[in-house]
PDBQT receptor file of N, H, CA, C and O in Angstrom, charges set to zero:
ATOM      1  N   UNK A   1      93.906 112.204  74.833  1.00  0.00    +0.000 N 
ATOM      2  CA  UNK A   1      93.497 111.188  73.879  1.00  0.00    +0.000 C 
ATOM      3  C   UNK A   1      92.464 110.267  74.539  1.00  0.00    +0.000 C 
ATOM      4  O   UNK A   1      92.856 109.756  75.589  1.00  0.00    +0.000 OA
ATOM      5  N   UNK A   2      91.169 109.935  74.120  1.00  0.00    +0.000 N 
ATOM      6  H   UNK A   2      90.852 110.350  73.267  1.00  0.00    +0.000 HD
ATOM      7  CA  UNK A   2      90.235 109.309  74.932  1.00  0.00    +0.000 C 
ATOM      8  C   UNK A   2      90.948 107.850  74.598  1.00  0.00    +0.000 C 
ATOM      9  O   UNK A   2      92.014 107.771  73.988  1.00  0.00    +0.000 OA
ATOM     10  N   UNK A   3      90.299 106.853  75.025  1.00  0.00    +0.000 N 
ATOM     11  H   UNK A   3      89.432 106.917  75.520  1.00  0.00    +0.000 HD
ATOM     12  CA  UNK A   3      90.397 105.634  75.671  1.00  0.00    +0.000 C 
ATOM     13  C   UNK A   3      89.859 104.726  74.830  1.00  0.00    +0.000 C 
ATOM     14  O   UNK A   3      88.631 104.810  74.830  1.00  0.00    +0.000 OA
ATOM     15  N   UNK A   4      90.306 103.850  74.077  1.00  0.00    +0.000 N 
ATOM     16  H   UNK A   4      91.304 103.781  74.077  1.00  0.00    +0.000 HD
ATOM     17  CA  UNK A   4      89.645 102.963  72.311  1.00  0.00    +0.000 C 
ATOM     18  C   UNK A   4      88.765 101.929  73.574  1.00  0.00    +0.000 C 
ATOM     19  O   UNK A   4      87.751 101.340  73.199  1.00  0.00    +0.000 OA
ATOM     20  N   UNK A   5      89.179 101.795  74.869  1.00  0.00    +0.000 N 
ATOM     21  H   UNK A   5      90.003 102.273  75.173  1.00  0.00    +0.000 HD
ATOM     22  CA  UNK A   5      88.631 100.357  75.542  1.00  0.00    +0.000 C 
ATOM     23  C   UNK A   5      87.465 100.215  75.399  1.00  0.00    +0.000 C 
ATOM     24  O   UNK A   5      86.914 101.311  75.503  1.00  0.00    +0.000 OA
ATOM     25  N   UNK A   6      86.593  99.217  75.160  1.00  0.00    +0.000 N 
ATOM     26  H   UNK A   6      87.040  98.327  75.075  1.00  0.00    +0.000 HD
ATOM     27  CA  UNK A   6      85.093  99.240  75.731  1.00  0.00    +0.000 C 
ATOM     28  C   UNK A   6      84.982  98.430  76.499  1.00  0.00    +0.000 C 
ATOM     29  O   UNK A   6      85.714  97.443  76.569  1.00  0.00    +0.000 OA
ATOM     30  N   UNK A   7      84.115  98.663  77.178  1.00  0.00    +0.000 N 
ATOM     31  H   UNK A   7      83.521  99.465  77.121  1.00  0.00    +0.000 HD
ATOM     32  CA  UNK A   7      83.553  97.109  78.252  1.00  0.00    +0.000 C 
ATOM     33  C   UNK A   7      83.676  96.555  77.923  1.00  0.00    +0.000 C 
ATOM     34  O   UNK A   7      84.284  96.626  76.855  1.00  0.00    +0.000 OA
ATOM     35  N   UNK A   8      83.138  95.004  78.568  1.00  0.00    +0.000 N 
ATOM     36  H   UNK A   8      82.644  94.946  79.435  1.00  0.00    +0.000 HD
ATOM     37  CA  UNK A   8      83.275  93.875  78.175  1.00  0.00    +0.000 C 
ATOM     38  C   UNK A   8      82.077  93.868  79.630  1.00  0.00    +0.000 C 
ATOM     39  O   UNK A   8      82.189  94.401  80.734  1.00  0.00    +0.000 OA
ATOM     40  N   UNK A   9      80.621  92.769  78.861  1.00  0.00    +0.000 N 
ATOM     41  H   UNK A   9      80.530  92.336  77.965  1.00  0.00    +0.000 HD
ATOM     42  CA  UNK A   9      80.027  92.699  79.641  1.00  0.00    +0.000 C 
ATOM     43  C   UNK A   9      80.165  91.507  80.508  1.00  0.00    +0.000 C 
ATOM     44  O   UNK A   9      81.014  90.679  80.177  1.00  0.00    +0.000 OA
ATOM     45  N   UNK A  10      79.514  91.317  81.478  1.00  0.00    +0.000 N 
ATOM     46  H   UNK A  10      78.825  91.990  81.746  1.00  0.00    +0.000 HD
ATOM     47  CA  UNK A  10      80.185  89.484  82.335  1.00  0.00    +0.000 C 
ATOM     48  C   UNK A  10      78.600  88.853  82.364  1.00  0.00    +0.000 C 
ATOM     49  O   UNK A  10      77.618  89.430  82.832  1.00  0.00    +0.000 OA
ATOM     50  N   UNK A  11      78.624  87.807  81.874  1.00  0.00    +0.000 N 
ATOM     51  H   UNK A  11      79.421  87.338  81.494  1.00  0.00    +0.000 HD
ATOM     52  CA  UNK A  11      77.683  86.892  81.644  1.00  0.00    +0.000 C 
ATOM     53  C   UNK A  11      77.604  85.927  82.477  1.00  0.00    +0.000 C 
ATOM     54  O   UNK A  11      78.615  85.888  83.177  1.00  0.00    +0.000 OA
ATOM     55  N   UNK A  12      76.396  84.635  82.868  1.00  0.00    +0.000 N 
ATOM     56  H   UNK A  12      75.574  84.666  82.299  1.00  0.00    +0.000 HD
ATOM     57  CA  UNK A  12      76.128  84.452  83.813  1.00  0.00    +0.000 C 
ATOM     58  C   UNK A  12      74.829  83.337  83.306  1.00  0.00    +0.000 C 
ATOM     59  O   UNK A  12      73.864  83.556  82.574  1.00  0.00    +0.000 OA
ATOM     60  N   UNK A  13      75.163  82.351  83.866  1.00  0.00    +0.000 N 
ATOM     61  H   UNK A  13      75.947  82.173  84.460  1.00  0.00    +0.000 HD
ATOM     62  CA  UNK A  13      73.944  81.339  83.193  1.00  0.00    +0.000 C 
ATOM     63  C   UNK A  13      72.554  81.662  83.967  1.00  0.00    +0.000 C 
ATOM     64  O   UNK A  13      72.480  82.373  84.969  1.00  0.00    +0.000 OA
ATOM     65  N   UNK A  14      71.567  81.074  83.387  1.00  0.00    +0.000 N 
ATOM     66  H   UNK A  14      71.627  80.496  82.573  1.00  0.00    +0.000 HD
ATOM     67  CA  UNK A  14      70.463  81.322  83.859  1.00  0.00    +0.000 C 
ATOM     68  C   UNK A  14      70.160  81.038  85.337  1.00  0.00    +0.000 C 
ATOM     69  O   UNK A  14      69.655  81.724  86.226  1.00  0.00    +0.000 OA
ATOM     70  N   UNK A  15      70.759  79.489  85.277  1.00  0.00    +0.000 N 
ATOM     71  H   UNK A  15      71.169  78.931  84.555  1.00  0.00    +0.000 HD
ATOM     72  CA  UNK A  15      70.245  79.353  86.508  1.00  0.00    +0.000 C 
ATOM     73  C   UNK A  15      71.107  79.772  87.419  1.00  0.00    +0.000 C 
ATOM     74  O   UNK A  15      70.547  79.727  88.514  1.00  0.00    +0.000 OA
ATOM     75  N   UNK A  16      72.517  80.272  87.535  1.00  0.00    +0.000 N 
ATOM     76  H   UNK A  16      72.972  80.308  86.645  1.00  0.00    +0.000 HD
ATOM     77  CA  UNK A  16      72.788  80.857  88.691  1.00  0.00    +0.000 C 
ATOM     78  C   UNK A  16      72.607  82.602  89.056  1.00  0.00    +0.000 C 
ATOM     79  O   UNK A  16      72.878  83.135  90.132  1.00  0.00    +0.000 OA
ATOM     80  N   UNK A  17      72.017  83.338  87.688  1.00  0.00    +0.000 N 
ATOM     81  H   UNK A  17      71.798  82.905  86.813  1.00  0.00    +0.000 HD
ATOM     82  CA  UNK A  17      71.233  84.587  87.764  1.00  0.00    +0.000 C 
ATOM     83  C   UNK A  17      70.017  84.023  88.850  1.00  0.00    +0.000 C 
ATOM     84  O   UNK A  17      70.074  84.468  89.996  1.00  0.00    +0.000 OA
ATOM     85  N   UNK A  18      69.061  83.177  88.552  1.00  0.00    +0.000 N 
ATOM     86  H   UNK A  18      69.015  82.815  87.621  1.00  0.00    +0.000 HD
ATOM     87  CA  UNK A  18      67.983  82.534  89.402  1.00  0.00    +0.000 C 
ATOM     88  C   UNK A  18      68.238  82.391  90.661  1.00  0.00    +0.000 C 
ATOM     89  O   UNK A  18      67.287  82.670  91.390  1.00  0.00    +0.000 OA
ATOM     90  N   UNK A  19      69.642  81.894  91.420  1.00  0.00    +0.000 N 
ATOM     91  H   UNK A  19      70.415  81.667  90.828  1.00  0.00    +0.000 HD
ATOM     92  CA  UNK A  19      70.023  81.436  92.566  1.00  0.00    +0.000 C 
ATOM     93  C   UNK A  19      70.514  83.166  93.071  1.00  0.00    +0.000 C 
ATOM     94  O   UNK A  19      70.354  83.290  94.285  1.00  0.00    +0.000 OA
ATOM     95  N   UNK A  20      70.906  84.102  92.584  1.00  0.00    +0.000 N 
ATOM     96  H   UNK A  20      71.037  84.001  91.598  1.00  0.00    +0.000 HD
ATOM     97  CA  UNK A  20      71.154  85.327  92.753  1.00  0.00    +0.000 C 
ATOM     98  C   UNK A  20      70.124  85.919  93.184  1.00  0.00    +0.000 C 
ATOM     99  O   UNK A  20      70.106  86.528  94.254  1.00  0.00    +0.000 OA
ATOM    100  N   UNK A  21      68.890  85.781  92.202  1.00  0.00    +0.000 N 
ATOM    101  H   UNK A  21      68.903  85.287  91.333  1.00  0.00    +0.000 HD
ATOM    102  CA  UNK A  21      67.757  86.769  92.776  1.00  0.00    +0.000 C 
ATOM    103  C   UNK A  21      66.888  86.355  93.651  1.00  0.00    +0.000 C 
ATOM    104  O   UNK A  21      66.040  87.092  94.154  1.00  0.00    +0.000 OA
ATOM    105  N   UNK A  22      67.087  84.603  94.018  1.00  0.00    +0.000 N 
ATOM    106  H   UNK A  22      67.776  84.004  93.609  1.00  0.00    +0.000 HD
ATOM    107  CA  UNK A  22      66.309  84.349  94.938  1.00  0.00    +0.000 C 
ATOM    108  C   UNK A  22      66.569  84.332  96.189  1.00  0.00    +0.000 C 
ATOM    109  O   UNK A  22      65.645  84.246  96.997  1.00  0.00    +0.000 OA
ATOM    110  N   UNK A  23      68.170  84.428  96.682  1.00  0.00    +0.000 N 
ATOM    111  H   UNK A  23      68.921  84.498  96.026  1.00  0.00    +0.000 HD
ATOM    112  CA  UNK A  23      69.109  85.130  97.372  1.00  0.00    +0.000 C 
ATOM    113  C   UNK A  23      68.981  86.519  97.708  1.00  0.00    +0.000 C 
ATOM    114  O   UNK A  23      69.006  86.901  98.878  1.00  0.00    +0.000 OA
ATOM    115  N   UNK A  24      68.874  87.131  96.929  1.00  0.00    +0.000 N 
ATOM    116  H   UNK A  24      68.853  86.821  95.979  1.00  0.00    +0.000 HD
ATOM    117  CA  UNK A  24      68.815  88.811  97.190  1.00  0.00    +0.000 C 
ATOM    118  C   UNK A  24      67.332  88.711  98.059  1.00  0.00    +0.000 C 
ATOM    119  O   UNK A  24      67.174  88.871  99.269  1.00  0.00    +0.000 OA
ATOM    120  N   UNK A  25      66.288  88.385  96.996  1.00  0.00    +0.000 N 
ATOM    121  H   UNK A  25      66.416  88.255  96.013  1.00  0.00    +0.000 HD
ATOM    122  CA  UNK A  25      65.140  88.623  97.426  1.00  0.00    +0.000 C 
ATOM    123  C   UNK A  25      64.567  87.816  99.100  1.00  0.00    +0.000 C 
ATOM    124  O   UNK A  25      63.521  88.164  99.646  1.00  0.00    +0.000 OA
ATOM    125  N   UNK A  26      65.402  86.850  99.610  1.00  0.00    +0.000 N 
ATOM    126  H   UNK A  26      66.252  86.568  99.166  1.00  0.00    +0.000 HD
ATOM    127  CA  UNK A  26      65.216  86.514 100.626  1.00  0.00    +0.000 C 
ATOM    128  C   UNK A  26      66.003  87.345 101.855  1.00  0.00    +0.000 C 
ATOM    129  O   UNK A  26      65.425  87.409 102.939  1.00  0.00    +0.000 OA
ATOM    130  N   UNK A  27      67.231  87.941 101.707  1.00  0.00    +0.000 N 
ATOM    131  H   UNK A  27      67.701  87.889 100.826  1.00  0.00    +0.000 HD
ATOM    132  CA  UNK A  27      67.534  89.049 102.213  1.00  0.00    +0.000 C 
ATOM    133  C   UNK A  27      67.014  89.963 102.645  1.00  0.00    +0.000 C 
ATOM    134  O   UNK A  27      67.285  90.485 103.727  1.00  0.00    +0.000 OA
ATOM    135  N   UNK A  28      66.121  90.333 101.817  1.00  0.00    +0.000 N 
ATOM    136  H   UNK A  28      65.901  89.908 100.938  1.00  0.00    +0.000 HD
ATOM    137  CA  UNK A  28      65.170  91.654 101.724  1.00  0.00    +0.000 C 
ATOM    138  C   UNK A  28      64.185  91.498 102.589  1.00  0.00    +0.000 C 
ATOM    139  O   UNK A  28      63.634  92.289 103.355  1.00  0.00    +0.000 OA
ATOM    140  N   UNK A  29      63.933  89.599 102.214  1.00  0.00    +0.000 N 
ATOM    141  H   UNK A  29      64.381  88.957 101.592  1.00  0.00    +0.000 HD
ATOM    142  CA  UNK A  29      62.777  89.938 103.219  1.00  0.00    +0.000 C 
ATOM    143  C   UNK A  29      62.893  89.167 104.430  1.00  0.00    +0.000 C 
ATOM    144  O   UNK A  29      61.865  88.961 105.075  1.00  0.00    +0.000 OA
ATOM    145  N   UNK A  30      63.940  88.734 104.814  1.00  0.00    +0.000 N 
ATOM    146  H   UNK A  30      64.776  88.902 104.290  1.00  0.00    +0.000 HD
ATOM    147  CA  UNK A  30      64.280  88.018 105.875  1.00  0.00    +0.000 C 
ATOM    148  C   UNK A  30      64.705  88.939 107.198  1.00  0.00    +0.000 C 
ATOM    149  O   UNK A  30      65.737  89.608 107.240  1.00  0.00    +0.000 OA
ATOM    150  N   UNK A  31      63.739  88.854 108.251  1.00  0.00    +0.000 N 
ATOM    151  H   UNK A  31      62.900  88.311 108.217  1.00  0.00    +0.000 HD
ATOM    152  CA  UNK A  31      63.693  89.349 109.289  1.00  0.00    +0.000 C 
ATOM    153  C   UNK A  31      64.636  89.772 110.518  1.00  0.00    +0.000 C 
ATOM    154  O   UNK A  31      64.729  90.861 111.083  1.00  0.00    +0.000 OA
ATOM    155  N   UNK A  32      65.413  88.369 110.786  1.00  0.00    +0.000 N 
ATOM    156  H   UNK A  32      65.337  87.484 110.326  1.00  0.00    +0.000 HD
ATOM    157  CA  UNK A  32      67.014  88.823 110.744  1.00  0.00    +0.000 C 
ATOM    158  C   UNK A  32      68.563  88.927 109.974  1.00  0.00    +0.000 C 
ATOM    159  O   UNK A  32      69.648  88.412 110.244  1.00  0.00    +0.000 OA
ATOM    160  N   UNK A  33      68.071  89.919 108.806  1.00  0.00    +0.000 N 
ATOM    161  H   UNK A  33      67.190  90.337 108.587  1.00  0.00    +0.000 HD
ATOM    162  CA  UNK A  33      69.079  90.219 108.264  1.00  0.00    +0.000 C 
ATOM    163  C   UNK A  33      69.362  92.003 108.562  1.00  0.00    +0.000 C 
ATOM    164  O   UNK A  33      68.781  92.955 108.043  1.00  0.00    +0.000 OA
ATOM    165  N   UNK A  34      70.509  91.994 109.627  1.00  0.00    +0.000 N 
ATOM    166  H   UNK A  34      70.981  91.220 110.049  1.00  0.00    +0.000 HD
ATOM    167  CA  UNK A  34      71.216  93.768 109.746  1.00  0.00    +0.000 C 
ATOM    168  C   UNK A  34      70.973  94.682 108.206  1.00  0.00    +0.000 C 
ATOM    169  O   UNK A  34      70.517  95.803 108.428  1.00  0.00    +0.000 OA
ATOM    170  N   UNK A  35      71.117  94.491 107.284  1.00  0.00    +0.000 N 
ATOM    171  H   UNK A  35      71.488  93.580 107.103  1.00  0.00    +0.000 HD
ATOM    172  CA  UNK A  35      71.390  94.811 106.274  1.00  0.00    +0.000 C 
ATOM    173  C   UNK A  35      71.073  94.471 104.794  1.00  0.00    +0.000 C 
ATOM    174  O   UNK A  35      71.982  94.207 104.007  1.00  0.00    +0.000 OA
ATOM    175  N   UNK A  36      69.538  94.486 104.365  1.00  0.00    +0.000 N 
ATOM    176  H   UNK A  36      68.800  94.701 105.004  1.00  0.00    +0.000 HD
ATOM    177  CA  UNK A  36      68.931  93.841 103.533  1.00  0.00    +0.000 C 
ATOM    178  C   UNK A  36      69.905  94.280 101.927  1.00  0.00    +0.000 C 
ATOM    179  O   UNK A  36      70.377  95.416 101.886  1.00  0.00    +0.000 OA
ATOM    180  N   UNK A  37      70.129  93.361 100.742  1.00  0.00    +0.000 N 
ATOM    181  H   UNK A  37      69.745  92.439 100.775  1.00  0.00    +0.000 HD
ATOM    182  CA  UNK A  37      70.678  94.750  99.577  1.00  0.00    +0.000 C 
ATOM    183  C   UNK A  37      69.001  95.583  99.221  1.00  0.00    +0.000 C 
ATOM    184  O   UNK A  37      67.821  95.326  99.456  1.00  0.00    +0.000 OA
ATOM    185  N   UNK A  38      69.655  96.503  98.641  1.00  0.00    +0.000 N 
ATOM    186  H   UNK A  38      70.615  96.712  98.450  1.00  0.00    +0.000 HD
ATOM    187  CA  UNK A  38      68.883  97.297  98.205  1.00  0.00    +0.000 C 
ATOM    188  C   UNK A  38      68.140  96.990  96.817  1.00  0.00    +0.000 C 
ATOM    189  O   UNK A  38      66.975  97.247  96.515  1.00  0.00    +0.000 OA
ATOM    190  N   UNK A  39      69.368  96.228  95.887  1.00  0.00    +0.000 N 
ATOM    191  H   UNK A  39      70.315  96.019  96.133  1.00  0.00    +0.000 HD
ATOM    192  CA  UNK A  39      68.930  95.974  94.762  1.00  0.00    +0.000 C 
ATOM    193  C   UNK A  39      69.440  94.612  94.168  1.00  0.00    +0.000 C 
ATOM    194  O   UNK A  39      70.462  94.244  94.747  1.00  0.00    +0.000 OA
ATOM    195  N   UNK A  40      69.223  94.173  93.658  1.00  0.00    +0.000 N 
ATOM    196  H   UNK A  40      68.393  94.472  93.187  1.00  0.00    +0.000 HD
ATOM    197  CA  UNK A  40      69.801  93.015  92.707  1.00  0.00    +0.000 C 
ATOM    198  C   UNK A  40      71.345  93.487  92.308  1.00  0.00    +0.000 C 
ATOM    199  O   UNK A  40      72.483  93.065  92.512  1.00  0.00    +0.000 OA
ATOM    200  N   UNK A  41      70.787  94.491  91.693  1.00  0.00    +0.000 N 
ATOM    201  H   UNK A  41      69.862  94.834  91.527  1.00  0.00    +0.000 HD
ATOM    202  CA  UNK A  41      72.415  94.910  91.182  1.00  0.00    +0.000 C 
ATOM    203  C   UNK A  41      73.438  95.574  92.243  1.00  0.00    +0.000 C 
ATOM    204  O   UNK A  41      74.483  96.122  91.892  1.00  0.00    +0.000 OA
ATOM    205  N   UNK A  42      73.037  95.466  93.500  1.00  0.00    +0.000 N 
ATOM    206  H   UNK A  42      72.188  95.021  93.785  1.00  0.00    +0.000 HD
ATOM    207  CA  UNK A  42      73.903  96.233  94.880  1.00  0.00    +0.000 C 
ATOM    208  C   UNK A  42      74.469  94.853  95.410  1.00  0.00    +0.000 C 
ATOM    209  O   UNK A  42      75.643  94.605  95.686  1.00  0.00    +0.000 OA
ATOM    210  N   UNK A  43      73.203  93.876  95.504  1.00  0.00    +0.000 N 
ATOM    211  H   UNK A  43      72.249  94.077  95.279  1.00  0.00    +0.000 HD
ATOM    212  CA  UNK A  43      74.143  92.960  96.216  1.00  0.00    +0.000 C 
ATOM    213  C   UNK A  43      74.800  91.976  95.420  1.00  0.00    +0.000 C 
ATOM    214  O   UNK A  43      75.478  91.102  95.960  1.00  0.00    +0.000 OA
ATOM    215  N   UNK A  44      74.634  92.054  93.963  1.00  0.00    +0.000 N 
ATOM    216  H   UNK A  44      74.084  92.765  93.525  1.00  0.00    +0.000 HD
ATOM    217  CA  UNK A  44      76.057  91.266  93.156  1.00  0.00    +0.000 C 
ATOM    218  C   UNK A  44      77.167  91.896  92.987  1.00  0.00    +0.000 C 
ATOM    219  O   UNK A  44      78.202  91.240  92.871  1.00  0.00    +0.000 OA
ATOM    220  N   UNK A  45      77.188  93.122  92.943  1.00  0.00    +0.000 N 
ATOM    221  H   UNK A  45      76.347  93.655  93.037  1.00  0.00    +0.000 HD
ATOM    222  CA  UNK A  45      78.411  94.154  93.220  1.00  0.00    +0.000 C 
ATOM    223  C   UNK A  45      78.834  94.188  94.411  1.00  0.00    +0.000 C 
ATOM    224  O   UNK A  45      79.896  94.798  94.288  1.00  0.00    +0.000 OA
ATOM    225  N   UNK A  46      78.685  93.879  95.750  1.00  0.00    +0.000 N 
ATOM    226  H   UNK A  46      77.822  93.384  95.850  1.00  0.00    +0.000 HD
ATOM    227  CA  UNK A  46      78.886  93.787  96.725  1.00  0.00    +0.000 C 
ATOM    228  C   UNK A  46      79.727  92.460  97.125  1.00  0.00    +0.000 C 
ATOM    229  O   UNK A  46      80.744  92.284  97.796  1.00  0.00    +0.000 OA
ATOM    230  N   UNK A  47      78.564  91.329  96.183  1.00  0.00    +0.000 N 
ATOM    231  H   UNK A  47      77.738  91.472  95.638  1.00  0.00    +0.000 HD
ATOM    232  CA  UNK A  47      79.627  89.767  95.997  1.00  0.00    +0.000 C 
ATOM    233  C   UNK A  47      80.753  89.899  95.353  1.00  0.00    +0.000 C 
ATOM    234  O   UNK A  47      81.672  89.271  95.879  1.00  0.00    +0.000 OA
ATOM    235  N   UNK A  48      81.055  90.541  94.316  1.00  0.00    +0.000 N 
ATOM    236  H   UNK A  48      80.308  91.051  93.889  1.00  0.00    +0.000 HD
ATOM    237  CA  UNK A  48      82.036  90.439  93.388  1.00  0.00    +0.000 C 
ATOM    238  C   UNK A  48      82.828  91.061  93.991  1.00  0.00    +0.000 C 
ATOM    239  O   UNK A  48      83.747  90.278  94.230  1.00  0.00    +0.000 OA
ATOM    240  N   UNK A  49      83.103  92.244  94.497  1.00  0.00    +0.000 N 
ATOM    241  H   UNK A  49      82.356  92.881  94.302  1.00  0.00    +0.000 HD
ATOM    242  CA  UNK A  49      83.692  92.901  95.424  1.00  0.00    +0.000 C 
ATOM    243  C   UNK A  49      84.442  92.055  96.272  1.00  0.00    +0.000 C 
ATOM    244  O   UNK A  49      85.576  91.658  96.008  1.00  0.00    +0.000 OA
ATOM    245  N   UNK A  50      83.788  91.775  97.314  1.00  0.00    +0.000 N 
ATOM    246  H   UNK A  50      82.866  92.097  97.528  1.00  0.00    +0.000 HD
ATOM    247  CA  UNK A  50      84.477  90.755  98.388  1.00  0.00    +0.000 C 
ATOM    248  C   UNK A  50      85.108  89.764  97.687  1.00  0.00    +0.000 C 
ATOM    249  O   UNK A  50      86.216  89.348  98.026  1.00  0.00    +0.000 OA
ATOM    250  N   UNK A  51      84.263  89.178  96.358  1.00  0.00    +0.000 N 
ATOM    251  H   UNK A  51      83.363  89.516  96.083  1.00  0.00    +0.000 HD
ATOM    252  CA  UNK A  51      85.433  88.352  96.191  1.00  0.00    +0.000 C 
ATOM    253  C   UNK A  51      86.676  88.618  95.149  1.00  0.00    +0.000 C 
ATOM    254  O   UNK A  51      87.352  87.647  94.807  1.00  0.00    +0.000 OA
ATOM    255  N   UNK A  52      86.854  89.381  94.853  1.00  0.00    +0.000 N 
ATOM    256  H   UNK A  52      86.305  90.169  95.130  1.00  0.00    +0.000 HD
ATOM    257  CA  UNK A  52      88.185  90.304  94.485  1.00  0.00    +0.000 C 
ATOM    258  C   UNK A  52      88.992  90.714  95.530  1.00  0.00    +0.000 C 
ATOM    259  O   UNK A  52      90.167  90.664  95.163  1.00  0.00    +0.000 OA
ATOM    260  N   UNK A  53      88.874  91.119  96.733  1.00  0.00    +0.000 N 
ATOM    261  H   UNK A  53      87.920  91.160  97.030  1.00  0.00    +0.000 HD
ATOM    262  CA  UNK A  53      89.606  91.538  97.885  1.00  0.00    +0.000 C 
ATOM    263  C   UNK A  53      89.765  89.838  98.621  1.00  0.00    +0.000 C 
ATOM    264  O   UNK A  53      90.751  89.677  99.339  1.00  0.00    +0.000 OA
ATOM    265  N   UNK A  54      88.965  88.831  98.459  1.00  0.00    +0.000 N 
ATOM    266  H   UNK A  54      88.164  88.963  97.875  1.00  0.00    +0.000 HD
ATOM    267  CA  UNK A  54      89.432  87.592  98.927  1.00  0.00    +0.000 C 
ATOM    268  C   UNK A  54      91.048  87.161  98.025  1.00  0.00    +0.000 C 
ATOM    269  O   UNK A  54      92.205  87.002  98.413  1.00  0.00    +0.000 OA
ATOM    270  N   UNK A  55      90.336  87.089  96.610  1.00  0.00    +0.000 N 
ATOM    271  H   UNK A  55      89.397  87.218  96.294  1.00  0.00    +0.000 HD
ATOM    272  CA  UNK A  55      91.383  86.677  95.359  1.00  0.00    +0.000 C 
ATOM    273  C   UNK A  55      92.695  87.440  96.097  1.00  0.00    +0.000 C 
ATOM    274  O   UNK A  55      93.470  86.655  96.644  1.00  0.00    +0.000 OA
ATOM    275  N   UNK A  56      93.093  89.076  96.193  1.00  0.00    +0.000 N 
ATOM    276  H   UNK A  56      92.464  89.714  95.749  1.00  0.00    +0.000 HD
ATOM    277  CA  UNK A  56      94.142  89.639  96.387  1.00  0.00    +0.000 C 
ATOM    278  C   UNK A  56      94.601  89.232  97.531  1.00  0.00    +0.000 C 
ATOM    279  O   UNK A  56      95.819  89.075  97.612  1.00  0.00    +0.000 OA
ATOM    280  N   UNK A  57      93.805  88.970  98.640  1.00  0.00    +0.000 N 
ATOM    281  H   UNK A  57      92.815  89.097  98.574  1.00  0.00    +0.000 HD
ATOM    282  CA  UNK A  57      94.430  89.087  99.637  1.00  0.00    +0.000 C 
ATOM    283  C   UNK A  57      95.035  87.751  99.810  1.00  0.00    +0.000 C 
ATOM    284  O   UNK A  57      96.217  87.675 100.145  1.00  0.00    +0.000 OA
ATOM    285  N   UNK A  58      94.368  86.754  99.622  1.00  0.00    +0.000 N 
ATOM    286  H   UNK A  58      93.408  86.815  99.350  1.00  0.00    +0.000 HD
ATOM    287  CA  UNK A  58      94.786  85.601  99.445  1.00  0.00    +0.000 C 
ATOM    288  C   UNK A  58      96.307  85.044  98.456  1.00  0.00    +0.000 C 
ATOM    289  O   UNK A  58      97.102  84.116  98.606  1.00  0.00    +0.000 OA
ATOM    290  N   UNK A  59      96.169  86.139  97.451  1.00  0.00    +0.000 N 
ATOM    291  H   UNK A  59      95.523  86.893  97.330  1.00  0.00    +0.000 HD
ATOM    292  CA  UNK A  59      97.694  85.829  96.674  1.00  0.00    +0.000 C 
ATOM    293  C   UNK A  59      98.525  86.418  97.258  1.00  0.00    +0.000 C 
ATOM    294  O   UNK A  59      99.726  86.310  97.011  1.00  0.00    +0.000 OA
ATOM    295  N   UNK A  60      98.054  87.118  98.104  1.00  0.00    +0.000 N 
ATOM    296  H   UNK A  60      97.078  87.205  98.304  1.00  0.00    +0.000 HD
ATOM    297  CA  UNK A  60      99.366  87.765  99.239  1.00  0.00    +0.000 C 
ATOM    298  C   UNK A  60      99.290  87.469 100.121  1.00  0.00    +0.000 C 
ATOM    299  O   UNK A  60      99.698  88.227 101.000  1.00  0.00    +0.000 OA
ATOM    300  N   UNK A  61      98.855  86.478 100.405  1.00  0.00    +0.000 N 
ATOM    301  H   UNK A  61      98.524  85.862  99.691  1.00  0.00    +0.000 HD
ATOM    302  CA  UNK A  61      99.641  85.479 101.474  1.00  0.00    +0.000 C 
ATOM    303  C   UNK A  61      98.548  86.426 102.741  1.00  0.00    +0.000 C 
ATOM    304  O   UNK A  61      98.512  85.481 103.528  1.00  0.00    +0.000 OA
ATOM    305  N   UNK A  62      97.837  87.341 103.338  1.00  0.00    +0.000 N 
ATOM    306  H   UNK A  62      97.866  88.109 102.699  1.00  0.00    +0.000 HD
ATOM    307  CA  UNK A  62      97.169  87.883 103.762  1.00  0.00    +0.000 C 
ATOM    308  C   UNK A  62      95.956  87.220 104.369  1.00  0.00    +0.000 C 
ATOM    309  O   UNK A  62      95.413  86.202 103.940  1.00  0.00    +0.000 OA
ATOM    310  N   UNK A  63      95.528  88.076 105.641  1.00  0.00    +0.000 N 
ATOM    311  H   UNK A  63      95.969  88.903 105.990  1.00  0.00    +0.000 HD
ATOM    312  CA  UNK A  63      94.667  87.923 105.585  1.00  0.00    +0.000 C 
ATOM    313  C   UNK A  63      93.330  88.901 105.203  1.00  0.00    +0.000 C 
ATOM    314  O   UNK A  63      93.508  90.119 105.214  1.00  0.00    +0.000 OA
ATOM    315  N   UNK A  64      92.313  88.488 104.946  1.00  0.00    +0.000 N 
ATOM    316  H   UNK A  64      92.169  87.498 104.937  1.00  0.00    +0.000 HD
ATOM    317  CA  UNK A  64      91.371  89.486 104.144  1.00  0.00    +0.000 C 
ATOM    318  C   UNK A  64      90.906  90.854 105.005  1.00  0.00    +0.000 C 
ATOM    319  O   UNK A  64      90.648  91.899 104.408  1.00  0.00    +0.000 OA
ATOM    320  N   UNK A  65      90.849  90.776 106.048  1.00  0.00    +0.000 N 
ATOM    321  H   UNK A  65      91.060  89.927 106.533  1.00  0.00    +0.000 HD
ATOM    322  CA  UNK A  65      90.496  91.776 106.825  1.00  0.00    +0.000 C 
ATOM    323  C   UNK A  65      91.433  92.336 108.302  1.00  0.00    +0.000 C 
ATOM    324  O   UNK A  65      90.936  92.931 109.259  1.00  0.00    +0.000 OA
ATOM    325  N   UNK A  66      92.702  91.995 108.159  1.00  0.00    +0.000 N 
ATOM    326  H   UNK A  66      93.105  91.512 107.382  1.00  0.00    +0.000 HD
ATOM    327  CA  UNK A  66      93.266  92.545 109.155  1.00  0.00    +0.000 C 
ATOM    328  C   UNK A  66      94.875  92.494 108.800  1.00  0.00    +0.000 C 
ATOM    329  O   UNK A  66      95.696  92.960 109.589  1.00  0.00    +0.000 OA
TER     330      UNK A  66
């Protein structure tokens, strides 16, 4: 039986989309950074990420990386 769910997209005011890409884009081009993102959409998936594994680890009493 397929799945009735649909997305639900996540929205985001202007100006902190603005503070996102001017973030990314200094990454990219900032000289000592190990690891520039690749894309706009890599390194907000990358934020959201970490901070979902902060959220969990944190309600469990945890720490985030060990």
């Amino acid at each position: 039986m397929p799945s009735t769910r649909q997305p639900n997209p996540a929205y985001i005011s202007s100006e902190d989309l603005d503070r996102l890409r001017n973030t990314g884009v200094a990454l990219q081009r900032g000289p000592n950074v190990d690891e520039p993102p690749v894309s706009l959409s890599a390194f907000v998936a990358a934020a959201v990420i970490l901070a979902v594994v902060e959220a969990a680890c944190s309600a469990r009493g945890r720490a985030i990386w060990g």
